[in-house]
C-alpha positions as CSV (number, residue, x, y, z in Angstrom):
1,X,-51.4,-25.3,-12.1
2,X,-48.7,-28.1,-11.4
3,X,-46.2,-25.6,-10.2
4,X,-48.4,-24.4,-7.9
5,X,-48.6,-27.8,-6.3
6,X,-45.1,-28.3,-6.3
7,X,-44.4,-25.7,-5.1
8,X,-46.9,-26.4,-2.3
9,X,-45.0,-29.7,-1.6
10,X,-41.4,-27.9,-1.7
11,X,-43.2,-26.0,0.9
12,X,-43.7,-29.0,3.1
13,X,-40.6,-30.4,2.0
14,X,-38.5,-27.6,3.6
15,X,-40.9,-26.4,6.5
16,X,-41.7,-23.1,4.9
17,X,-44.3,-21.5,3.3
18,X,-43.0,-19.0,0.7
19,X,-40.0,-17.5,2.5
20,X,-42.1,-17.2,5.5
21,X,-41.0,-20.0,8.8
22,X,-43.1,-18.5,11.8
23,X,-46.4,-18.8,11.8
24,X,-47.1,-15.0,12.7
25,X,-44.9,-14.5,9.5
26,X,-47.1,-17.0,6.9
27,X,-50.7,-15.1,9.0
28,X,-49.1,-11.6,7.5
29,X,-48.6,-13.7,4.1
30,X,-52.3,-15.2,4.4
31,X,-54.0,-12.0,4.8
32,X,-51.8,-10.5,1.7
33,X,-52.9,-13.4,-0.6
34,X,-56.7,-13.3,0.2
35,X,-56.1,-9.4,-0.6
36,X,-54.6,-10.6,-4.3
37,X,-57.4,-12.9,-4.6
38,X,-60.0,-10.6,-3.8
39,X,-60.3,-9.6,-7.6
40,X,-59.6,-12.8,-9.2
41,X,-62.3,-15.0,-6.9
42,X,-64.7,-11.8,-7.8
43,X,-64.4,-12.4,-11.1
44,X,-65.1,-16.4,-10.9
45,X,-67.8,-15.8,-9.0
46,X,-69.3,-12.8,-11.4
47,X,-68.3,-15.4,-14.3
48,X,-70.9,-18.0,-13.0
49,X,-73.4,-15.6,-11.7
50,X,-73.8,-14.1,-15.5
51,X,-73.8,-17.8,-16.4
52,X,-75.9,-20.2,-14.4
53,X,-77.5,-17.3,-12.7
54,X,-78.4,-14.7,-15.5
55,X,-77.1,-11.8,-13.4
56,X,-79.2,-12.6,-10.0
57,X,-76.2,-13.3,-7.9
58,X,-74.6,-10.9,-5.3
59,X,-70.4,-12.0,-4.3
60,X,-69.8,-11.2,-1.0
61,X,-66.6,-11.1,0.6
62,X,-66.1,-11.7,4.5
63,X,-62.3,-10.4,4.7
64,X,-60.2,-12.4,6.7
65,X,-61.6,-13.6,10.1
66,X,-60.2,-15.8,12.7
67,X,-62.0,-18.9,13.6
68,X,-62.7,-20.1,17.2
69,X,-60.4,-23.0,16.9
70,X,-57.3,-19.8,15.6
71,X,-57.2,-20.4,12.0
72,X,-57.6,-18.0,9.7
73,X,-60.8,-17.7,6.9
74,X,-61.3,-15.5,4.1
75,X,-64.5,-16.2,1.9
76,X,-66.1,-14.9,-1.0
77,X,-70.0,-15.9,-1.4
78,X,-72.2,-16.0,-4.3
79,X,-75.8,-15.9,-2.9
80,X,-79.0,-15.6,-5.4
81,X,-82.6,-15.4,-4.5
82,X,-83.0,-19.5,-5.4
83,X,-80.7,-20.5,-2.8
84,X,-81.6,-18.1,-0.2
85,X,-85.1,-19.4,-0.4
86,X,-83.9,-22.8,-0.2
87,X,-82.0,-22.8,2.6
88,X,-78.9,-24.7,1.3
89,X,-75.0,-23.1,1.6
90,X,-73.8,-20.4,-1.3
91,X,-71.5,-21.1,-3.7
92,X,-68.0,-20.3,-2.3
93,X,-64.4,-19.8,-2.8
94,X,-62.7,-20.1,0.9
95,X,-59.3,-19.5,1.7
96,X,-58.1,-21.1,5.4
97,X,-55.2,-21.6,7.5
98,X,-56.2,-23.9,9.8
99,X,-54.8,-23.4,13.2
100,X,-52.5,-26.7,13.0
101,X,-52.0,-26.7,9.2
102,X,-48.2,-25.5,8.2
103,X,-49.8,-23.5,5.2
104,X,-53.1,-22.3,3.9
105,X,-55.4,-24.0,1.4
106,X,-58.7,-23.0,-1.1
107,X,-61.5,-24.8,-1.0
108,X,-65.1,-24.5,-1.5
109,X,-68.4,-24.9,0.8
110,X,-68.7,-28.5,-0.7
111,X,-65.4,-29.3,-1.9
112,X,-62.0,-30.1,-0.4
113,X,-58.9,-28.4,-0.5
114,X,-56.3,-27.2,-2.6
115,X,-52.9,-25.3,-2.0
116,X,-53.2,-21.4,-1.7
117,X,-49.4,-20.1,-2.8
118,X,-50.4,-16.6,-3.5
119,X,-47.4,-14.6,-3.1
120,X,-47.8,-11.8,-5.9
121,X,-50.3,-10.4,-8.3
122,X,-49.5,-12.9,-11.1
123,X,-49.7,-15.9,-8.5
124,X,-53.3,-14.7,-7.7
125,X,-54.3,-14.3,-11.4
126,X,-53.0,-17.9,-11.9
127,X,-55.2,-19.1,-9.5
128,X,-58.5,-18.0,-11.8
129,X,-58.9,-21.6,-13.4
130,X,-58.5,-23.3,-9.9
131,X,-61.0,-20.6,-8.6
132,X,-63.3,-21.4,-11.4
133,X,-63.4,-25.1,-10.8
134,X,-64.3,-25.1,-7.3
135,X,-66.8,-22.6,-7.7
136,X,-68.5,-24.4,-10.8
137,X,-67.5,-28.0,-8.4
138,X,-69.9,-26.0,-5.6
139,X,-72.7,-25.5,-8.3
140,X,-72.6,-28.9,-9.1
141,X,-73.1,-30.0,-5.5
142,X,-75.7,-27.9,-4.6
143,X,-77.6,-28.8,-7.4
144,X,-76.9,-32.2,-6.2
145,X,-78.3,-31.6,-3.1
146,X,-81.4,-29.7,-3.7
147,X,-82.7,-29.2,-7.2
148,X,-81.4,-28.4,-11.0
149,X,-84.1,-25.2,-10.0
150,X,-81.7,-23.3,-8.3
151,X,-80.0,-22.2,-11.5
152,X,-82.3,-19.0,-13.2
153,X,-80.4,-20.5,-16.8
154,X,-82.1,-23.9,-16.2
155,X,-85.7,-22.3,-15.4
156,X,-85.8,-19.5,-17.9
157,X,-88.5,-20.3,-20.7
């Protein structure tokens, strides 16, 4: 996980995000890390579905979409029928390149941000923990907000 930051601060260090210097060129690297991810933040999201959810959860990915202010989003959702009824946000692994950031970030619905370096297969695999935490960070906060009853493992006689 640490060289993943540092390599995030190299990154700002030299004014480059990978090899990548325009920002047309670190979009095309964007949209190839949230395709690397796609399996990985499946898989954390499927982990705490089975967990906290007993298998009631559906992960839905958005595929990259550009915001109105010309960033880039990807997301993957994790929507049950607890939290649908209840109104309150999904849990959520985001990635986003903000239209005045110099390189993209992962974050969650309720947490903040952390670097997104994805540049191969074994980058994207190395991001499971990091995936897991904001995911499991998102539970937390909803829970927070609304009610330990929006976890089917905390309800269950």
């Amino acid at each position: 996980m640490n060289e993943a930051l540092l390599r995030h601060f190299r990154d700002l260090r030299d004014g480059i995000h990978g090899e990548a210097v325009s920002r047309e060129d670190k979009e095309r690297l964007f949209v190839t890390a949230t395709e690397l991810l796609d399996p990985v933040a499946r898989r954390a999201l499927s982990e705490l579905d089975a967990d906290l959810l007993l298998g009631t959860g559906s992960v839905v990915a958005s595929g990259v979409t550009r915001s109105r202010e010309g960033g880039l989003n990807a997301m993957w959702s994790l929507t049950w029928p607890e939290q649908r009824a209840s109104h309150v946000q999904p849990i959520a692994v985001v990635a986003h390149y903000g239209c005045d950031f110099h390189h993209p970030h992962l974050r969650g619905n309720t947490v903040g941000d952390w670097p997104l370096n994805v540049f191969t297969p074994a980058d994207a695999e190395a991001q499971l923990d990091t995936l897991r935490v904001i995911a499991a960070a998102d539970a937390h906060n909803l829970v927070f907000q609304e009610t330990y009853a929006l976890m089917p493992a905390l309800t269950v006689a």
